[in-house]
C-alpha positions as CSV (number, residue, x, y, z in Angstrom):
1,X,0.0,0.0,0.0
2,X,1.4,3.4,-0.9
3,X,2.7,5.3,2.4
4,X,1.0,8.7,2.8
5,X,4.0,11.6,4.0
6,X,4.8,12.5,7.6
7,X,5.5,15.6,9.5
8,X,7.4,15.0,12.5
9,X,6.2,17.5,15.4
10,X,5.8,20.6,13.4
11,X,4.8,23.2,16.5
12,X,4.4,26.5,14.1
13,X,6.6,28.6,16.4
14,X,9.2,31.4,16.2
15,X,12.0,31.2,13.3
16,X,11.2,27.2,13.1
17,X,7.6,28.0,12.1
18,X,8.4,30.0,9.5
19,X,10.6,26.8,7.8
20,X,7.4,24.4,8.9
21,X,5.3,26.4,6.7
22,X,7.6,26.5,4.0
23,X,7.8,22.6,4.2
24,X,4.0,22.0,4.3
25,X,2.9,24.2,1.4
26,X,5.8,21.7,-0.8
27,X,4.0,18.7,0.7
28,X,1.2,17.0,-0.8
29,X,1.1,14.1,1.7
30,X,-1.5,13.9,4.4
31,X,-1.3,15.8,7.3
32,X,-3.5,16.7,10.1
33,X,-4.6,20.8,11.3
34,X,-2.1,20.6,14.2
35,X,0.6,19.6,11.5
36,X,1.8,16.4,13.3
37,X,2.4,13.1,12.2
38,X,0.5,12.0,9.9
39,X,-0.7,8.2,9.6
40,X,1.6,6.0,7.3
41,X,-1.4,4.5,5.3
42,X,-3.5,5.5,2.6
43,X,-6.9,4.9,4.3
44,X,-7.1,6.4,8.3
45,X,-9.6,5.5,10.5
46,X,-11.3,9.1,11.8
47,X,-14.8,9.1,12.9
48,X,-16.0,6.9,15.5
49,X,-19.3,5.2,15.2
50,X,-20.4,7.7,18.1
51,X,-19.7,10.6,16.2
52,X,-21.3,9.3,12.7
53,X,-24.3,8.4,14.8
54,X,-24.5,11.6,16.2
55,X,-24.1,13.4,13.0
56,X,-26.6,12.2,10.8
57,X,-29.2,12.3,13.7
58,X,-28.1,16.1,14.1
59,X,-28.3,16.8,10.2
60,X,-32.2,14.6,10.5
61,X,-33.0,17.1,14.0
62,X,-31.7,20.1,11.9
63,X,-33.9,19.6,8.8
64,X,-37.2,19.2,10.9
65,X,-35.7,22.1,13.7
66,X,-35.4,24.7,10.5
67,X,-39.0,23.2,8.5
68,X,-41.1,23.2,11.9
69,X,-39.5,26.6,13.7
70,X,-40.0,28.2,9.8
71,X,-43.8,27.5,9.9
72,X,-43.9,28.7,13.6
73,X,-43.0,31.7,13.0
74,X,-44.6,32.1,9.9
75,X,-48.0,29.8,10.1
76,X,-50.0,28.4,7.3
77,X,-53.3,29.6,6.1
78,X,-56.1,29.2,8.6
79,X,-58.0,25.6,7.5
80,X,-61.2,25.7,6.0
81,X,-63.7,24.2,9.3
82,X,-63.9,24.5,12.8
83,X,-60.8,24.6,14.2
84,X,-61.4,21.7,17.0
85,X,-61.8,19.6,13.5
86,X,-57.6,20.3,13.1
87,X,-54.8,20.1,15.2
88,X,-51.6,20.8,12.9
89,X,-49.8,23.7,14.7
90,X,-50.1,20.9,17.7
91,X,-48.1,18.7,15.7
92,X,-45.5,21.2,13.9
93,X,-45.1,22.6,17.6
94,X,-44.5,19.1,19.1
95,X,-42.3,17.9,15.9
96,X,-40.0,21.0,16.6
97,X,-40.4,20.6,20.6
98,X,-39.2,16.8,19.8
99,X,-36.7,17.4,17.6
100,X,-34.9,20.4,20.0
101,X,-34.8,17.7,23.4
102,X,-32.8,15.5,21.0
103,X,-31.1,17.9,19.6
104,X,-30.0,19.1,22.8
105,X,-29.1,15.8,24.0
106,X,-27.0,14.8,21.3
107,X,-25.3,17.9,21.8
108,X,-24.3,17.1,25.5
109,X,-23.6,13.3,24.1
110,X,-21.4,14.8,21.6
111,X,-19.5,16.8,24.3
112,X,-19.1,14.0,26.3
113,X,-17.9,11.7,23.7
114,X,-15.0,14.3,23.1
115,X,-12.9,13.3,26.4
116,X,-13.6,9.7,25.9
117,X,-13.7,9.7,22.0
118,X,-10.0,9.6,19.9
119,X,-8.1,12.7,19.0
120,X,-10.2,13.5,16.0
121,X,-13.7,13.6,18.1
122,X,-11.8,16.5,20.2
123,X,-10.9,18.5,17.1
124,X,-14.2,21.0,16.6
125,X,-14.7,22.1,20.7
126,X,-11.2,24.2,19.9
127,X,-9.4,26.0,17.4
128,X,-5.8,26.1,17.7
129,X,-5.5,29.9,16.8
130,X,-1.9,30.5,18.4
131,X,-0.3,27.9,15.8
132,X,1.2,29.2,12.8
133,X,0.5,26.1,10.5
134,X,-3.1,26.0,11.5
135,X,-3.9,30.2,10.3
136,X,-1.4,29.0,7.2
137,X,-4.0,26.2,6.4
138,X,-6.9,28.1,7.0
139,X,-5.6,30.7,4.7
140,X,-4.9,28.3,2.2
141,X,-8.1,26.4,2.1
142,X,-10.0,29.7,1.5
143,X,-7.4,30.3,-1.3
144,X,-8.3,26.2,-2.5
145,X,-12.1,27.0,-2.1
146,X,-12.0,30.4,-4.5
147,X,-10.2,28.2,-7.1
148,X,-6.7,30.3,-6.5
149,X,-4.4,27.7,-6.1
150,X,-4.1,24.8,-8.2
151,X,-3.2,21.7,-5.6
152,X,-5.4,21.1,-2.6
153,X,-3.4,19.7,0.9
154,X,-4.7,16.4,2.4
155,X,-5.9,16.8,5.6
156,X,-6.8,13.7,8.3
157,X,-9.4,15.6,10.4
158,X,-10.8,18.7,9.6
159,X,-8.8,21.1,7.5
160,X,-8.1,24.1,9.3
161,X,-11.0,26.3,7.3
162,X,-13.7,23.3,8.1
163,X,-12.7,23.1,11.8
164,X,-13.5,27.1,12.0
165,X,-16.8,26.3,10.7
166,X,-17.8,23.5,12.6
167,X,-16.4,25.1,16.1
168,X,-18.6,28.2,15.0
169,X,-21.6,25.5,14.1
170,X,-21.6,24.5,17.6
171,X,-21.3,27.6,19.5
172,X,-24.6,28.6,17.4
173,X,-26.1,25.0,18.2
174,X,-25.1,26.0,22.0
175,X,-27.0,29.4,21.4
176,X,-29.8,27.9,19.8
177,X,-30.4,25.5,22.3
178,X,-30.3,28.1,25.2
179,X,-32.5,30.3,23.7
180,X,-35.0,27.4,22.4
181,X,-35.3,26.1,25.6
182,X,-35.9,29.8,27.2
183,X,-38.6,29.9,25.2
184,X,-40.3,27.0,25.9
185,X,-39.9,27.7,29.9
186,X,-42.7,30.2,28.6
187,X,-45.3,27.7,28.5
188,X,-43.5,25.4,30.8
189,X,-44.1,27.9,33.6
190,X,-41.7,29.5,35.7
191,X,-40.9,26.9,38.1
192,X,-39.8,24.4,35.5
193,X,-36.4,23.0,34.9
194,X,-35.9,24.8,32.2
195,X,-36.9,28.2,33.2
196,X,-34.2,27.6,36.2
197,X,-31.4,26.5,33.7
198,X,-32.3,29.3,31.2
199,X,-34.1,31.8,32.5
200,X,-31.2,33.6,32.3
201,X,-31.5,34.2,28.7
202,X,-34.4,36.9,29.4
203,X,-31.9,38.9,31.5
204,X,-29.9,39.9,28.4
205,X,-33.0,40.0,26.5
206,X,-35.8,40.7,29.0
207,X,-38.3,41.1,25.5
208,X,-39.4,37.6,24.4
209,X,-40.0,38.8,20.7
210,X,-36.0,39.6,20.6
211,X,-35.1,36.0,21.9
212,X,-37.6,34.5,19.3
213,X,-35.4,37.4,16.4
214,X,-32.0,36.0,17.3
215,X,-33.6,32.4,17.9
216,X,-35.0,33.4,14.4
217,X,-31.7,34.4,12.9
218,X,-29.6,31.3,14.2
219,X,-32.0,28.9,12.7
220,X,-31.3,30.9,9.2
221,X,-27.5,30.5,10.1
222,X,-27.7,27.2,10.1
223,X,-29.5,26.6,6.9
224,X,-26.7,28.5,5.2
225,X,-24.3,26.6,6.6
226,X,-26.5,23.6,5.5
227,X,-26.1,24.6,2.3
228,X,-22.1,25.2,2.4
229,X,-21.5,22.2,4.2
230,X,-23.0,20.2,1.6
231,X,-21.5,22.1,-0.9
232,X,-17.9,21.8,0.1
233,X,-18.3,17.8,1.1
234,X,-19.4,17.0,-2.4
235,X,-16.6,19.4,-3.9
236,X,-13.8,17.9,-1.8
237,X,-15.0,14.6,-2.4
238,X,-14.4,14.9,-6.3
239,X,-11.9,18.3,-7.0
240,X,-9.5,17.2,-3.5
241,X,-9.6,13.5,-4.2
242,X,-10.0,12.5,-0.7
243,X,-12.9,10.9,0.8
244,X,-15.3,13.3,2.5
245,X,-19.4,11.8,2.4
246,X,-18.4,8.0,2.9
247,X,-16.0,8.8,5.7
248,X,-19.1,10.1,7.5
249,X,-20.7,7.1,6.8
250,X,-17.4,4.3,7.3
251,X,-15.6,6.5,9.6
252,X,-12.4,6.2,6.9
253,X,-10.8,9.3,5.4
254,X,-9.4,7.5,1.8
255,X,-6.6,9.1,0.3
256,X,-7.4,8.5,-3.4
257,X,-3.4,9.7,-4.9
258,X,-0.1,8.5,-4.5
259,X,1.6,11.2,-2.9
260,X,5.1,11.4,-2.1
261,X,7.3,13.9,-0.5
């Protein structure tokens, strides 16, 4: 099997950083955002079976979250008959109500799984913004995604411009679930558990209406990051030549080129 290149502790600082960087961008072997060792094989086992599982049942809670909190806040046409006859804001309301609690507890799951989980399930809860390599990466992936460079880098894990996107994905999941469940203390009543874990939220915002706006807002983040994410899985998949949808799915990132140093 061809042996993907390795980087022997590249740390990104002072005078030596400056040579690190120079090194990578001449590389086309796999490397990870932290610009250590990479693995000496050509397929690298990355996602846990945790993490796939609680991916696709975030991206299934996302889709009815985004449909269900879209016709909340912007209901149907009133249905012909008497309204005892209907009950389908009941249902959108429980779908989305559903959807949030597991939302919410996948979240804590996934959290969790990130100090028992291997080094890649730790990678999105921090961004490692005092090395060198990784601001070099990140700059250089934005470069890959505009179509200004010619040869994309092989990354393990996240590249360094994904891992920025999915650490800011989950400070705005964290946000929409405080505020969700904020507003749902509302009809829970004010000595529920939720209005005692988020009540807080109405101090910053002591006006419902605003917490539903920025509740509003974060759902139509996430939809177009939705989109992008998509987007750049299904581009790196083909244009990068290194497995992005199956690897979600296996848990293998598959380098598809013989690199060499």
């Amino acid at each position: 099997m061809t042996q993907v290149s390795e980087l022997e502790g590249l740390t990104g600082k002072g005078g030596r950083g400056s040579a690190t960087v120079a090194r990578v961008g001449a590389l086309q072997g796999a490397i990870d955002s932290h610009g250590e060792r990479a693995a000496r094989r050509q397929t690298v086992y990355v996602y846990q079976a945790p993490v796939r599982l609680w991916h696709w049942v975030t991206a299934l809670c996302i889709v009815v979250l985004c449909v269900t909190g879209y016709l909340i806040g912007a209901p149907l046409p009133t249905l012909s008959g008497e309204a005892s006859n209907h009950y389908l804001m009941g249902y959108i309301r429980f779908a989305h109500f559903a959807a949030g609690y597991v939302l919410a507890v996948g979240f804590v799951f996934r959290l969790y799984w990130a100090f028992v989980g291997n080094r890649y399930s730790r990678q999105i809860w921090m961004i490692p913004v005092w090395r060198r390599l990784w601001w070099w990466g990140l700059f250089y992936e934005l470069k890959w995604y505009l179509f200004l460079v010619r040869d994309p880098k092989k990354y393990i894990g996240h590249n360094p411009l994904g891992h920025a996107a999915m650490f800011t994905y989950m400070l705005v999941l964290a946000f929409m679930i405080c505020t969700g469940f904020a507003l749902y203390s509302q009809g829970a009543g004010a000595g529920s558990w939720q209005a005692a874990m988020f009540g807080w939220v109405f101090d910053i915002w002591p006006n419902s209406q605003e917490v539903h706006t920025w509740h509003r807002l974060g759902m139509w983040s996430i939809v177009i990051f939705f989109i992008v994410h998509v987007y750049a899985a299904v581009r790196e998949d083909i244009l990068s030549r290194q497995s992005m949808i199956s690897s979600i799915v296996s848990g293998e990132r598959v380098f598809r080129d013989d690199f060499r140093d």
